[in-house]
HTML snippet that shows the backbone in 3Dmol.js (N, CA, C, O; Angstrom):
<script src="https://3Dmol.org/build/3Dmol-min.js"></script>
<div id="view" style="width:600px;height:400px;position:relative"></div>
<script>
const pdb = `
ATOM      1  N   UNK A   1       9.720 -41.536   4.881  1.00  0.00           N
ATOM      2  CA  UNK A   1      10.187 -40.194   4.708  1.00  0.00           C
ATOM      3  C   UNK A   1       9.288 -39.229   5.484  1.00  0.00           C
ATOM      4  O   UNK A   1       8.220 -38.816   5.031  1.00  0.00           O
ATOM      5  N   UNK A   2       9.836 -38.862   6.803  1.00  0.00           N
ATOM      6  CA  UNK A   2       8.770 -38.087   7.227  1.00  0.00           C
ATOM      7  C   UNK A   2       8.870 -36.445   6.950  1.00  0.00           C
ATOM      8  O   UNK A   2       8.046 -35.610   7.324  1.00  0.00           O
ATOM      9  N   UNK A   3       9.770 -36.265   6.397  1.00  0.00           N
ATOM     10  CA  UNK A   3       9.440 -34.868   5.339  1.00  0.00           C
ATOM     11  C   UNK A   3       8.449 -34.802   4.670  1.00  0.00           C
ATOM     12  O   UNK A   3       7.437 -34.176   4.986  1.00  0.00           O
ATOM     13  N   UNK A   4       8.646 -35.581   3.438  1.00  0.00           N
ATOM     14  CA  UNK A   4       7.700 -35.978   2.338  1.00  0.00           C
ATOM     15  C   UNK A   4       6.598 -35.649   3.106  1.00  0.00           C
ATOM     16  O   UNK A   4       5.817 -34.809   2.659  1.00  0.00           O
ATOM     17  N   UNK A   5       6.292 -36.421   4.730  1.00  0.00           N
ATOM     18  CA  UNK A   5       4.535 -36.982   5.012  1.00  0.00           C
ATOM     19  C   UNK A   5       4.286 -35.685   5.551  1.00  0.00           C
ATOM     20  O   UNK A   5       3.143 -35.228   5.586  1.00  0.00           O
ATOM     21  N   UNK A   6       5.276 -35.063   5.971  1.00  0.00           N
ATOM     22  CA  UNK A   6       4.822 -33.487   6.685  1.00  0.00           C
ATOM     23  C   UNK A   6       4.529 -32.849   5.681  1.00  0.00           C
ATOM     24  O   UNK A   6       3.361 -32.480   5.565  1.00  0.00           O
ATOM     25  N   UNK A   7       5.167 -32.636   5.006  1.00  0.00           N
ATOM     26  CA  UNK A   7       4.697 -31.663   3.873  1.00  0.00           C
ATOM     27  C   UNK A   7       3.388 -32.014   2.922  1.00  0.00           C
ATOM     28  O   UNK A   7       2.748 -31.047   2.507  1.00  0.00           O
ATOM     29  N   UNK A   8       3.079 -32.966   2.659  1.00  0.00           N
ATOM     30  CA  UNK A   8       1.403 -33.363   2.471  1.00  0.00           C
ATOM     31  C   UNK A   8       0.479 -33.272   3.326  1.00  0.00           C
ATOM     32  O   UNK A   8      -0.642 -32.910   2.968  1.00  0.00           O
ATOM     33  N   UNK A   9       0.721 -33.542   4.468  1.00  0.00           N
ATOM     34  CA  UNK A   9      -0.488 -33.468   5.379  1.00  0.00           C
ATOM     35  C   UNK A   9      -0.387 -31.775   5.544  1.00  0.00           C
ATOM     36  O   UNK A   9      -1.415 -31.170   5.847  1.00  0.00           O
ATOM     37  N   UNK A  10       1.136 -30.886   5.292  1.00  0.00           N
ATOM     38  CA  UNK A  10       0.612 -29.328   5.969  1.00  0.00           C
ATOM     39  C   UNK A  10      -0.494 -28.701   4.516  1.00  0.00           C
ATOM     40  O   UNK A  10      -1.366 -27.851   4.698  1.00  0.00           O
ATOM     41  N   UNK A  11      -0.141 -29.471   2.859  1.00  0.00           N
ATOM     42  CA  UNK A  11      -0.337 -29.097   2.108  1.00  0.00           C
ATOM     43  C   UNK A  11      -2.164 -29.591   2.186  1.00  0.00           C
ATOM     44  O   UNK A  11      -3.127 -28.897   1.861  1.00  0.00           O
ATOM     45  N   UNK A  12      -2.163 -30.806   2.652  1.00  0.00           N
ATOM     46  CA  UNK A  12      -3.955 -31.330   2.886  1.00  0.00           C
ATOM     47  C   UNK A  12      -4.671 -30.745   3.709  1.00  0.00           C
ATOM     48  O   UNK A  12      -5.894 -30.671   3.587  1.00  0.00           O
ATOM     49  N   UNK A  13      -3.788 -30.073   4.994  1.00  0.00           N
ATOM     50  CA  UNK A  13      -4.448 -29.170   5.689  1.00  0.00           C
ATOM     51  C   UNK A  13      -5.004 -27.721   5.456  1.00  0.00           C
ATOM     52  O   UNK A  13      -6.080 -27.200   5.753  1.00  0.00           O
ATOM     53  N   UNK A  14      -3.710 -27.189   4.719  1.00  0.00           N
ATOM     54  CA  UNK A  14      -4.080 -25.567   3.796  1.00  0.00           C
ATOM     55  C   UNK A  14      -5.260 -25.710   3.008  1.00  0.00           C
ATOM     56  O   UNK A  14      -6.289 -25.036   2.989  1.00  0.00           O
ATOM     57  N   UNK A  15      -4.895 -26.770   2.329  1.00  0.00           N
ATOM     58  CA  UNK A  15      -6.200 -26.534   1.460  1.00  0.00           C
ATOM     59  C   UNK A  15      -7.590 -26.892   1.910  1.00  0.00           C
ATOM     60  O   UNK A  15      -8.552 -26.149   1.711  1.00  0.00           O
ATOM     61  N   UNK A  16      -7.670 -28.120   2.557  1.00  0.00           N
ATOM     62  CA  UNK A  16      -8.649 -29.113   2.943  1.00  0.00           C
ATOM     63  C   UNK A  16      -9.644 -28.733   4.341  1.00  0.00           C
ATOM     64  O   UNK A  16     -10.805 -28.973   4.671  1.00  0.00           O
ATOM     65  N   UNK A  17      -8.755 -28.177   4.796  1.00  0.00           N
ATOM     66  CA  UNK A  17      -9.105 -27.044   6.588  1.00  0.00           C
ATOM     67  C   UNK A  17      -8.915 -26.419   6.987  1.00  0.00           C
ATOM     68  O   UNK A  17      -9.283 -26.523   8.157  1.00  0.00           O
ATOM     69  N   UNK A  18      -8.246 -25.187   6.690  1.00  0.00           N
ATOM     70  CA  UNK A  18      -8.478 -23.878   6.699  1.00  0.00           C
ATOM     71  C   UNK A  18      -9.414 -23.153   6.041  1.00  0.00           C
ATOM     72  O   UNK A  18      -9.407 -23.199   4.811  1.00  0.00           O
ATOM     73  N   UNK A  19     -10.415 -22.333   6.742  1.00  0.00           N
ATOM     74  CA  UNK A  19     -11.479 -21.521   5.854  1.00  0.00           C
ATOM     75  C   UNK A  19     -10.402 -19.988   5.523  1.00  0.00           C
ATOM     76  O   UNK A  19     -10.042 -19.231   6.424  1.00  0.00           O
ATOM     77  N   UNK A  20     -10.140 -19.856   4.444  1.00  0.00           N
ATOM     78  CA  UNK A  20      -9.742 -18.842   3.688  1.00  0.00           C
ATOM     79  C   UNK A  20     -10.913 -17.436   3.868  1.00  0.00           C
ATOM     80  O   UNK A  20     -12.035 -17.452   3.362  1.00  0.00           O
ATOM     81  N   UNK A  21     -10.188 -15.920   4.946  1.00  0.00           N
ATOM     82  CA  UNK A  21     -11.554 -15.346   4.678  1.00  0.00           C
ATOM     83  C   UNK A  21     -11.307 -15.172   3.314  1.00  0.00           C
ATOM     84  O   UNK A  21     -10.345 -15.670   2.728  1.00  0.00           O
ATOM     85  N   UNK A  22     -12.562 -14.146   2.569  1.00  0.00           N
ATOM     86  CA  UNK A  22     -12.859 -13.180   1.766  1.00  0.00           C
ATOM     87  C   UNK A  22     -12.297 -12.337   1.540  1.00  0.00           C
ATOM     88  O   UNK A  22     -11.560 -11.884   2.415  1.00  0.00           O
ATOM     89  N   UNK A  23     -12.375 -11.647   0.117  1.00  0.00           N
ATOM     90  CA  UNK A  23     -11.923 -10.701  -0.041  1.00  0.00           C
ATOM     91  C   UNK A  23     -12.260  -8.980   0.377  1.00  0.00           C
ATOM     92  O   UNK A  23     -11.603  -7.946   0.256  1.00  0.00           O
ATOM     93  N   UNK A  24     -13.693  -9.315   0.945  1.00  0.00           N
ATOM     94  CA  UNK A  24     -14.460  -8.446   2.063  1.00  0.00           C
ATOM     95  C   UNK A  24     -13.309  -8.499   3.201  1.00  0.00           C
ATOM     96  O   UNK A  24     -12.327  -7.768   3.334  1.00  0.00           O
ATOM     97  N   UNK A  25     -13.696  -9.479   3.895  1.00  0.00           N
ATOM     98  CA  UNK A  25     -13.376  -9.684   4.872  1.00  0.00           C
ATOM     99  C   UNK A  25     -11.609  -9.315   5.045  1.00  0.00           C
ATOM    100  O   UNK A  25     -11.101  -8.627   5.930  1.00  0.00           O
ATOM    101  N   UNK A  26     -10.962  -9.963   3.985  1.00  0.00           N
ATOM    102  CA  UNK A  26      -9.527  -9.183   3.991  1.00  0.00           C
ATOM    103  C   UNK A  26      -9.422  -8.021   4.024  1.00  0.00           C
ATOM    104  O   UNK A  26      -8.528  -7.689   4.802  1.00  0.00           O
ATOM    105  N   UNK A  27     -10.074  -6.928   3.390  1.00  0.00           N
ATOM    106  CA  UNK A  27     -10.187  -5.840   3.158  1.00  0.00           C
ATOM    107  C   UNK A  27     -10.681  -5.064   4.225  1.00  0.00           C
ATOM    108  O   UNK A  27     -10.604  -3.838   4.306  1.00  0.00           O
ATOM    109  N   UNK A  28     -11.211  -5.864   5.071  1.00  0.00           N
ATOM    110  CA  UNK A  28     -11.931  -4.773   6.317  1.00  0.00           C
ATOM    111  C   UNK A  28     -10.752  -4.940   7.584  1.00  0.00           C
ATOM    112  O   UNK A  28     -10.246  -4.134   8.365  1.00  0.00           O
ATOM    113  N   UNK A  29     -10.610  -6.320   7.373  1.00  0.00           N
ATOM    114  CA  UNK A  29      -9.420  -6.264   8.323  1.00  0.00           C
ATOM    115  C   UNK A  29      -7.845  -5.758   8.295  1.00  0.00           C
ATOM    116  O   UNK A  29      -6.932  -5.794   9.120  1.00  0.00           O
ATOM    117  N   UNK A  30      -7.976  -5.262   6.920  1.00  0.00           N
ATOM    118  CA  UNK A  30      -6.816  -4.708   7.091  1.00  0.00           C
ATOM    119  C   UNK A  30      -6.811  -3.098   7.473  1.00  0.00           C
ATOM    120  O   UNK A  30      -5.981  -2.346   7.984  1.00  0.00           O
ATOM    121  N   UNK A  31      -8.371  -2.926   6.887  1.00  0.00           N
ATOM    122  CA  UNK A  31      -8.516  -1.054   6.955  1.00  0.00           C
ATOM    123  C   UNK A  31      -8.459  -0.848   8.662  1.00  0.00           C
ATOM    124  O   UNK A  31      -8.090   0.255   9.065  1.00  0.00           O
ATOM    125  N   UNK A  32      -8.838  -1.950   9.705  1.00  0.00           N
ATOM    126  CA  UNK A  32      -9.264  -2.005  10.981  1.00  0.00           C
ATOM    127  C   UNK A  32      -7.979  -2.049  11.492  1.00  0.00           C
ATOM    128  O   UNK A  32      -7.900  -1.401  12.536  1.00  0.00           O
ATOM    129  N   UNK A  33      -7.141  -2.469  11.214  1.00  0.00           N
ATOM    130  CA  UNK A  33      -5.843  -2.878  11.351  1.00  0.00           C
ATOM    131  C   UNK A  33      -5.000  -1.669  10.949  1.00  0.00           C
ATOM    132  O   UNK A  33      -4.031  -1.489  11.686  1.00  0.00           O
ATOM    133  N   UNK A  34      -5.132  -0.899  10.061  1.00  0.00           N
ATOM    134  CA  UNK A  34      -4.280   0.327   9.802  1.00  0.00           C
ATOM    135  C   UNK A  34      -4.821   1.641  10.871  1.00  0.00           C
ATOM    136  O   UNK A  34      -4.186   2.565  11.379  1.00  0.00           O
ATOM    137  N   UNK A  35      -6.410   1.223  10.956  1.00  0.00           N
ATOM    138  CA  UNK A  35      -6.958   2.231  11.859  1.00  0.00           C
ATOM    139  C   UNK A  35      -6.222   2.641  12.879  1.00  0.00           C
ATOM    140  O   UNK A  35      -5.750   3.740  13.173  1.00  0.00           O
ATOM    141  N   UNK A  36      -6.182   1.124  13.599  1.00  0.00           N
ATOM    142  CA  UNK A  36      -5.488   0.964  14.746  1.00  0.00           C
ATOM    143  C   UNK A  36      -4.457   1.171  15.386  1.00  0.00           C
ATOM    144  O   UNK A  36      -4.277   1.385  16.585  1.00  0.00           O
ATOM    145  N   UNK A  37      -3.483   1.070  14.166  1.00  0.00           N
ATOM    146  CA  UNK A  37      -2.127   1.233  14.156  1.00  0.00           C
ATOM    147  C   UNK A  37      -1.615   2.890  13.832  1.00  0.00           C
ATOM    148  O   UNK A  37      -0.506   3.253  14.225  1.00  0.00           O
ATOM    149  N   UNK A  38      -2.312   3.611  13.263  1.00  0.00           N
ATOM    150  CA  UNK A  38      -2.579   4.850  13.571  1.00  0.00           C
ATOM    151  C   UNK A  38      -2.919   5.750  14.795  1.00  0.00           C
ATOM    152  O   UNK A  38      -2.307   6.742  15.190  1.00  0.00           O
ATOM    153  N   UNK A  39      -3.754   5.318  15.171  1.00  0.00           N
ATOM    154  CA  UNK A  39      -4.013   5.558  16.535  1.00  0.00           C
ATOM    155  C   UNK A  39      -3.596   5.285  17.273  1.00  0.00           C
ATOM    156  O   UNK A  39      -3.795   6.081  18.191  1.00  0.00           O
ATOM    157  N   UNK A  40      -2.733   4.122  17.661  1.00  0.00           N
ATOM    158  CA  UNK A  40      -1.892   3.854  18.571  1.00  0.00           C
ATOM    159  C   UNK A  40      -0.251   4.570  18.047  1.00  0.00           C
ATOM    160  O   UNK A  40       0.697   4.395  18.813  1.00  0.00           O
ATOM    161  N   UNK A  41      -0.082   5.164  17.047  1.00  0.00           N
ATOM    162  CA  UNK A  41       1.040   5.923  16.689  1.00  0.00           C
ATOM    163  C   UNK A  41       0.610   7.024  17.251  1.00  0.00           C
ATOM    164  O   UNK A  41       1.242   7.297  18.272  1.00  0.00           O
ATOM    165  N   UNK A  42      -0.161   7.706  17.000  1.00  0.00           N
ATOM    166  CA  UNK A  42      -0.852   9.006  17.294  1.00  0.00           C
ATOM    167  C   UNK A  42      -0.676   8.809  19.142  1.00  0.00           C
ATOM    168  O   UNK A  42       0.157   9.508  19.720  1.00  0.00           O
ATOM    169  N   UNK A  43      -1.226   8.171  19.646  1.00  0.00           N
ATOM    170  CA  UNK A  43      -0.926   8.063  21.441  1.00  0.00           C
ATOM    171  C   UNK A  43       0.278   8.541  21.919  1.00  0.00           C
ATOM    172  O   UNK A  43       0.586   9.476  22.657  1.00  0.00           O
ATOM    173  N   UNK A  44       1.332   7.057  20.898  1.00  0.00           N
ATOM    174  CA  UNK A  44       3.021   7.444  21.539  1.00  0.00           C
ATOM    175  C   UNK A  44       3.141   8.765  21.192  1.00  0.00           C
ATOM    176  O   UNK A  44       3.679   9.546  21.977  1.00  0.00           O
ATOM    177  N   UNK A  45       2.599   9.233  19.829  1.00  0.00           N
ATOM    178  CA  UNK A  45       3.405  10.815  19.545  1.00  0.00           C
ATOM    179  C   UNK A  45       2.765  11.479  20.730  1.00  0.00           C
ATOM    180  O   UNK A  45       3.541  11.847  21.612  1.00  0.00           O
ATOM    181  N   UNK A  46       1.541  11.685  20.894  1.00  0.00           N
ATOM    182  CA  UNK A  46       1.084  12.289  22.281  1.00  0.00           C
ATOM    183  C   UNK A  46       2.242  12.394  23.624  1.00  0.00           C
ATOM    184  O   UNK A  46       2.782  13.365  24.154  1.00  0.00           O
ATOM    185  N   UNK A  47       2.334  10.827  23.892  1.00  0.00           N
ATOM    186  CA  UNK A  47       2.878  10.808  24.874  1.00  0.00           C
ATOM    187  C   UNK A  47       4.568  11.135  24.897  1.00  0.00           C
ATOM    188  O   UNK A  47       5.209  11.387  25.917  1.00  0.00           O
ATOM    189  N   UNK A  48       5.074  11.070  23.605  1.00  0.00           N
ATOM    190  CA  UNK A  48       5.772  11.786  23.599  1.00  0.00           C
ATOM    191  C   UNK A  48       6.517  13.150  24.110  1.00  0.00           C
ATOM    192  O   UNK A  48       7.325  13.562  24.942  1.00  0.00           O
ATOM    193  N   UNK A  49       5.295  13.744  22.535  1.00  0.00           N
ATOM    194  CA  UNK A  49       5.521  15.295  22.927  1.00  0.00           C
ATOM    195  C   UNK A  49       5.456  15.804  24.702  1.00  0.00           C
ATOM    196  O   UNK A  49       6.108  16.623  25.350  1.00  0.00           O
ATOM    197  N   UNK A  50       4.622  15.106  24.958  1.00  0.00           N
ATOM    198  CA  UNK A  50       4.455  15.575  26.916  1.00  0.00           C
ATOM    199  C   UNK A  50       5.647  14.691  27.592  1.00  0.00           C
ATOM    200  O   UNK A  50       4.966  14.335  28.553  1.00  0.00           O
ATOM    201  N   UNK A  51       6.191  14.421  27.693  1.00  0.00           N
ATOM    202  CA  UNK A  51       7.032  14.285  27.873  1.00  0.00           C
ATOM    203  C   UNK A  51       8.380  14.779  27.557  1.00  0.00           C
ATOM    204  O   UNK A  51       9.396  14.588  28.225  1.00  0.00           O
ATOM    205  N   UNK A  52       8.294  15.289  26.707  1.00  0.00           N
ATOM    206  CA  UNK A  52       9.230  16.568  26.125  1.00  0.00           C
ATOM    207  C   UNK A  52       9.245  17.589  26.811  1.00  0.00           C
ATOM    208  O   UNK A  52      10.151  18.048  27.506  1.00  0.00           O
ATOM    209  N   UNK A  53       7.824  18.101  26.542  1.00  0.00           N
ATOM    210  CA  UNK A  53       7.594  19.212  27.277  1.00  0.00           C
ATOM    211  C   UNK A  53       7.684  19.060  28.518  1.00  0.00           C
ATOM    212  O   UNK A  53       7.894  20.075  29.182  1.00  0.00           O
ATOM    213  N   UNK A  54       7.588  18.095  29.032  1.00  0.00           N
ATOM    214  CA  UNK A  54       7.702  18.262  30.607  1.00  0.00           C
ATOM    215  C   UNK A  54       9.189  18.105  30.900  1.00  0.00           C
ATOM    216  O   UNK A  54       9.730  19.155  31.246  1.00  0.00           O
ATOM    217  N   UNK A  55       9.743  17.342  30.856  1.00  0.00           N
ATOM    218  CA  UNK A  55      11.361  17.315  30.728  1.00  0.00           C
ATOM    219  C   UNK A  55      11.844  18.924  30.347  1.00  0.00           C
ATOM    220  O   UNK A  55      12.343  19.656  31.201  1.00  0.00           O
ATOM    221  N   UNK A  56      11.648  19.287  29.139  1.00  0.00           N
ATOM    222  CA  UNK A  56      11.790  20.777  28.784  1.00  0.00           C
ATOM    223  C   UNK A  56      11.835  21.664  30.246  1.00  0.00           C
ATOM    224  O   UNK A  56      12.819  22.132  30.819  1.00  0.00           O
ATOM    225  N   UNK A  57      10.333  21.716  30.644  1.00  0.00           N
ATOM    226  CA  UNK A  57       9.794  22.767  31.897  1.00  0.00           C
ATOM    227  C   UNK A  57      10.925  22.369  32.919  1.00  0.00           C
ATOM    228  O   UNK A  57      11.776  23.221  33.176  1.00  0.00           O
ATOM    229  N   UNK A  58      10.994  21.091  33.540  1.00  0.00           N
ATOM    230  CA  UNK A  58      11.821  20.520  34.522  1.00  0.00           C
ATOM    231  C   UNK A  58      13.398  21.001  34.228  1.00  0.00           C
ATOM    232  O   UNK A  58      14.089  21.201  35.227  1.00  0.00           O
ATOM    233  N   UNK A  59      13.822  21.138  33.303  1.00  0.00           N
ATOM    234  CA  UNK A  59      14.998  21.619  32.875  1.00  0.00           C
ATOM    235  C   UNK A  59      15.206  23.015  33.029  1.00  0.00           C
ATOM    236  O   UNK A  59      16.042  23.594  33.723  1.00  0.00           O
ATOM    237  N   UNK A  60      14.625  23.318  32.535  1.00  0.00           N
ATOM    238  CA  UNK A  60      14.126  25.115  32.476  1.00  0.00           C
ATOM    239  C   UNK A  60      13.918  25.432  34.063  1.00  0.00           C
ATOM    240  O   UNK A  60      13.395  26.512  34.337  1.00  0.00           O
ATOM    241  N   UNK A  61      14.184  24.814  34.812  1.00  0.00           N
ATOM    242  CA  UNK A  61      13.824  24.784  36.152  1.00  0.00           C
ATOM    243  C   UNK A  61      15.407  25.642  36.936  1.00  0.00           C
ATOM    244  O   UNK A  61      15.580  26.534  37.766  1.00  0.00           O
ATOM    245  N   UNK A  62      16.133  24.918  36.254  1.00  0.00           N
ATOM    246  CA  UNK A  62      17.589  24.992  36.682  1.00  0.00           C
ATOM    247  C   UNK A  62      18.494  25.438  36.038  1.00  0.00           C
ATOM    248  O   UNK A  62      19.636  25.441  36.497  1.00  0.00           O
TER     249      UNK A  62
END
`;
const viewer = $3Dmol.createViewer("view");
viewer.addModel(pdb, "pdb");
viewer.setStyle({}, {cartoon: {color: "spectrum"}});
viewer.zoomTo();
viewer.render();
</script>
């Protein structure tokens, strides 16, 4: 049954060899991770808005 054998060896592996971080370590990576993702929201809105505005001006042209 090579279901059965996959699914033990993925279940011997989760447990047996994977290092699980911390609950530190979860916690920092997620605050680093929201940081990030903020700031890279914050860019597009940047690049946005200028682009608005410039489209706007270019319009306003004619």
């Amino acid at each position: 049954m090579k279901l059965v054998d996959n699914i033990k060896e993925s279940y011997n592996e989760m447990v047996n060899k994977v290092s699980w971080p911390s609950y530190k370590e979860l916690t920092q990576s997620a605050a680093l991770v929201l940081i990030a993702s903020i700031i890279l929201a914050l860019i597009v809105w940047l690049m946005d808005w200028c682009f608005e505005e410039l489209m706007t001006f270019i319009y306003g042209l004619f």
